[in-house]
C-alpha positions in Angstrom: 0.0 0.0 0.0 1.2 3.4 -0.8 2.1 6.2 1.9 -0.6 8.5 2.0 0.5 11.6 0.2 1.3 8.9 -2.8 -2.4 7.8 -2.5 -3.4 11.0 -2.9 -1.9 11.6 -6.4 -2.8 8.5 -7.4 -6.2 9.1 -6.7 -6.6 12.5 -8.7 -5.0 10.8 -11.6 -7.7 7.8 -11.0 -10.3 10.6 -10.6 -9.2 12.1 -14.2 -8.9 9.1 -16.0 -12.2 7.5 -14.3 -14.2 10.5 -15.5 -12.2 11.6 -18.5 -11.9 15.1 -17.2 -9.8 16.8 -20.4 -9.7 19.5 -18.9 -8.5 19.0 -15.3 -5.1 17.9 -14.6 -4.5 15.8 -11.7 -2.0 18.2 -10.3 -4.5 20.7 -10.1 -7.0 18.9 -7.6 -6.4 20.2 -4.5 -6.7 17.7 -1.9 -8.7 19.4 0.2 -11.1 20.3 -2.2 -14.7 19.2 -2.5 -15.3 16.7 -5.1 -19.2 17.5 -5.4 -20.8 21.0 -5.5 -17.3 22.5 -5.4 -13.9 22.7 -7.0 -14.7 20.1 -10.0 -18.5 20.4 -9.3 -19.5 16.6 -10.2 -22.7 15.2 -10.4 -24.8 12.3 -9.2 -23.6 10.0 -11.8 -19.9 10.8 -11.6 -20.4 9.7 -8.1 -22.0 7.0 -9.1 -19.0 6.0 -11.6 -16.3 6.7 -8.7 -18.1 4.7 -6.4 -17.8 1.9 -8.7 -14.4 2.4 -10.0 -12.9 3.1 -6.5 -14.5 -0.3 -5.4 -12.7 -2.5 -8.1 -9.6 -0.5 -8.1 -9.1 -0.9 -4.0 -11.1 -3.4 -3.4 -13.1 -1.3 -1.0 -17.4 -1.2 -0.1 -19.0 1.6 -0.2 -22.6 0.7 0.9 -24.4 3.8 0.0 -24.6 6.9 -2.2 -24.7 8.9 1.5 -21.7 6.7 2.6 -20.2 7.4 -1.1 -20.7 11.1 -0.8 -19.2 11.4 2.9 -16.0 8.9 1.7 -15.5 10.8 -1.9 -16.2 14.8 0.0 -12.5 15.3 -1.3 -9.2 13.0 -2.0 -8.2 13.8 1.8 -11.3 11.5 3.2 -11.0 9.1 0.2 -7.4 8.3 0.9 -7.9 8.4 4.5 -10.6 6.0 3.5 -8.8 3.6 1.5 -5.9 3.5 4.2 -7.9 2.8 6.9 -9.9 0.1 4.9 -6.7 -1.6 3.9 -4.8 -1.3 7.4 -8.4 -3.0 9.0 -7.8 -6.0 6.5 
């Protein structure tokens, strides 16, 4: 498992290529920044397609679109997510 800070930039570029944002680069996803009615203002369904892609990538449940929005806020509580997921296993 990567450190955390290495998570994070692999997430943003997983968030890029997952949603083929062409005109975001992952460099300039701030990892603080909200995912959803913010900084890259997604929508429903790209939740909906990160849920699913961040499941098969890190082999992780998300049980819920609440649960979804709460663990995909921003790459700081996705990674934190992930590593806490993984260091439980």
């Amino acid at each position: 498992m990567p450190d955390l800070l290495q998570l994070k930039q692999e997430i943003k570029s997983f968030i890029v290529k997952r949603l083929r944002l062409t005109d975001v680069s992952p460099e300039s996803i701030g990892d603080a920044d909200p995912l959803f009615g913010g900084g890259l203002d997604l929508d429903s369904v790209d939740l909906l397609d990160l849920v699913v892609g961040v499941e098969k990538e890190y082999g992780i449940r998300i049980a819920s679109a609440a649960e979804g929005r709460e663990i995909l806020a921003s790459v700081n509580s996705l990674a934190e997510h992930i590593s806490r997921s993984h260091a439980s296993a």
